[in-house]
C-alpha atoms as one frame of an Amber mdcrd trajectory, in Angstrom:
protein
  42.006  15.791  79.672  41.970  18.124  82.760  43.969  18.295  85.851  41.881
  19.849  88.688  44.838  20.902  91.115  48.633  21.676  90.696  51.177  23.698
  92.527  52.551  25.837  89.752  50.467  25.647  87.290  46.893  27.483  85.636
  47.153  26.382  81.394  45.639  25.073  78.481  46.961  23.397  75.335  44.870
  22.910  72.255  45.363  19.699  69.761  48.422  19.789  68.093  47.332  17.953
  65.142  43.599  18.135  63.604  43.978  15.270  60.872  46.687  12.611  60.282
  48.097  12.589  56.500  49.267   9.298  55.227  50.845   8.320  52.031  48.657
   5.813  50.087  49.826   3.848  47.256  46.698   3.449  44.900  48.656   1.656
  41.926  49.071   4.616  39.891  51.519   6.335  42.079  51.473   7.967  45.795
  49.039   9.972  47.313  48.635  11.494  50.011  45.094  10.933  52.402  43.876
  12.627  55.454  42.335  10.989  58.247  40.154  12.802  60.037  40.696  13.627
  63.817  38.069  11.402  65.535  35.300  12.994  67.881  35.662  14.144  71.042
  33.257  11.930  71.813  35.268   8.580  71.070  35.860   5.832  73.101  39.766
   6.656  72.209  41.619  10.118  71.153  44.803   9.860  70.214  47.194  12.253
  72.516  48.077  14.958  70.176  44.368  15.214  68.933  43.290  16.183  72.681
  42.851  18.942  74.454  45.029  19.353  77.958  44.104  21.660  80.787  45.651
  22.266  84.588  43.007  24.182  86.378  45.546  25.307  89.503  44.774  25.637
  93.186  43.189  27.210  95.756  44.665  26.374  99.179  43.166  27.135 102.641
  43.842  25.487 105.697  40.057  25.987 107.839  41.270  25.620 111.304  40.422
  27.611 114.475  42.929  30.630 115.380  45.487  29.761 117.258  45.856  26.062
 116.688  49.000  26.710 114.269  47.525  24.365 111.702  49.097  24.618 108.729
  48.828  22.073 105.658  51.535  19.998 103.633  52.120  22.842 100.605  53.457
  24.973 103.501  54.941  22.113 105.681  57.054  21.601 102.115  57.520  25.412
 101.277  55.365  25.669  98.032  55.215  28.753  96.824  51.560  30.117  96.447
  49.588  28.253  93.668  48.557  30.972  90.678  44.888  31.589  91.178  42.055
  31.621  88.230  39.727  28.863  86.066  39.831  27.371  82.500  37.116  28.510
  80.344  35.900  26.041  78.122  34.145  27.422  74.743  31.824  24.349  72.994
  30.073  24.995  69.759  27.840  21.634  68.501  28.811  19.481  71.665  32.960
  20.053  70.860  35.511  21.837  72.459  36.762  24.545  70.433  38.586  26.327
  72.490  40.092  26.140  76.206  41.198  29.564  77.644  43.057  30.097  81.234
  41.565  33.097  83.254  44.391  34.578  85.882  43.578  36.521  88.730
């Protein structure tokens, strides 16, 4: 999941879990029993299996000198927005890493 423009923000955050354990009961006692993470290709992922990413901003008001245009982030005093990309590394059509580039 990818956000494509923030104020304050230029990050990426892998899966926090790779396979759910659960304990099974198969008569003879407990055990326990992975499940593995489902594709990234699924119709569902579940939250901690995904991969998160905020891409930042790059604001520019285009307007003619001397108009005195100016656009809501500085209307509303945001700071400047950190500047960079998210580089996304895929080996056999899956994400395997997500890395945030700052200028």
């Amino acid at each position: 999941m990818s956000q494509g423009h923030d104020h304050s923000a230029l990050f990426a955050v892998a899966p926090t879990i790779t396979d759910e354990v659960s304990l099974v009961d198969d008569g003879e006692g407990f055990r326990d029993f992975k499940h593995p993470a489902p594709p990234q290709n699924s119709r569902i992922i579940p939250s901690d299996a995904r991969w998160y990413g905020i891409a930042g901003s790059l604001r520019k008001t285009i307007a003619p000198p001397g108009t005195h245009v100016i656009d809501y982030a500085e209307l509303k005093g945001y700071g400047p927005s950190p500047l960079g990309w998210l580089e996304v590394k895929v080996e056999n059509y899956q994400i395997v890493d997500i890395k945030a580039v700052k200028l």
